[in-house]
N, C-alpha and C positions, 0 to 999 in steps of 0.2 A: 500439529505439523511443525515440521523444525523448519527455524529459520533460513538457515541453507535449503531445505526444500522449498520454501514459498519465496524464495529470490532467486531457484535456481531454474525457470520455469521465466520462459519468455513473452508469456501474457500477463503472468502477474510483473513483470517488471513496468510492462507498457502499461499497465493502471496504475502503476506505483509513480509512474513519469508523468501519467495525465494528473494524478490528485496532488503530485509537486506542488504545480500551477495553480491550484483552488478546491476546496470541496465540490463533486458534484453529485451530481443524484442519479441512480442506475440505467435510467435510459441515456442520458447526454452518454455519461461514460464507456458503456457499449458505442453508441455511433461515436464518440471521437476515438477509440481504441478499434474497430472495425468489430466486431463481434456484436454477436447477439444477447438479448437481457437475460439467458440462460445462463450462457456462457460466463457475461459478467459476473453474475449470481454466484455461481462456483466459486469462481477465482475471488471475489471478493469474501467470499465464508472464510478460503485458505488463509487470507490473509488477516481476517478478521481472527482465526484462529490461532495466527502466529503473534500477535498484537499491535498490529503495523498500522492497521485502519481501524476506527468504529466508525457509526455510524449514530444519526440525529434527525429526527424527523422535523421539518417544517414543511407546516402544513398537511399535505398530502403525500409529500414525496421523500422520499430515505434518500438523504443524503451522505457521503461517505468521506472523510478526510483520513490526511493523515495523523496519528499519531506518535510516532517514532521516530529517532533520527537515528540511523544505520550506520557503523562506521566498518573500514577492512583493513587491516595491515596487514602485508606479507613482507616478510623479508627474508632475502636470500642469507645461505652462511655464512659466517659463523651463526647468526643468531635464530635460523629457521623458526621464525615466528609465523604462524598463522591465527590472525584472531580476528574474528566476525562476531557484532556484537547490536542488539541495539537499547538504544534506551529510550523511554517512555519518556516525552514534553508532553506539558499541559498547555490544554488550549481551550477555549472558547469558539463557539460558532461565526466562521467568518459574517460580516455580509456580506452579500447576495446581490447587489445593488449595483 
């Protein structure tokens, strides 16, 4: 999935706003996004397939952060630039705590 596809899409944005704030793990993320663990399941593959999110087990439960920081420029003429881009930070598992 392209980029522009999996930000263009108003549910994966709203995961993308919840996991800003912290890693969480599929079920919290469905109830604090209003959707179900199906639903999140999707949208979280697309995104997982775009490289925005992985995911990390503790314990029991799959957790999912972000790994990407996404940036847009557009700008009007002369220089009609449009560039959507993201790149890959490294991170370590939050705590949880």
């Amino acid at each position: 999935m392209s980029l522009i596809d999996a930000l263009g899409n108003g549910t994966r944005l709203a995961i993308l706003r919840a996991l800003s704030r912290r890693p969480m793990y599929v079920s919290e993320l469905a109830e604090e996004t209003g959707m179900d663990g199906t639903t999140a399941v999707h949208h979280l593959s697309a995104l997982e397939d775009a490289e925005l999110v992985e995911w990390y087990m503790r314990g029991n439960r799959k957790y999912y952060r972000l790994v990407s920081a996404v940036e847009l420029r557009i700008a009007p003429p002369p220089e009609r630039t449009f560039l959507l881009q993201a790149e890959r930070v490294e991170s370590t598992p939050q705590s949880l705590d």
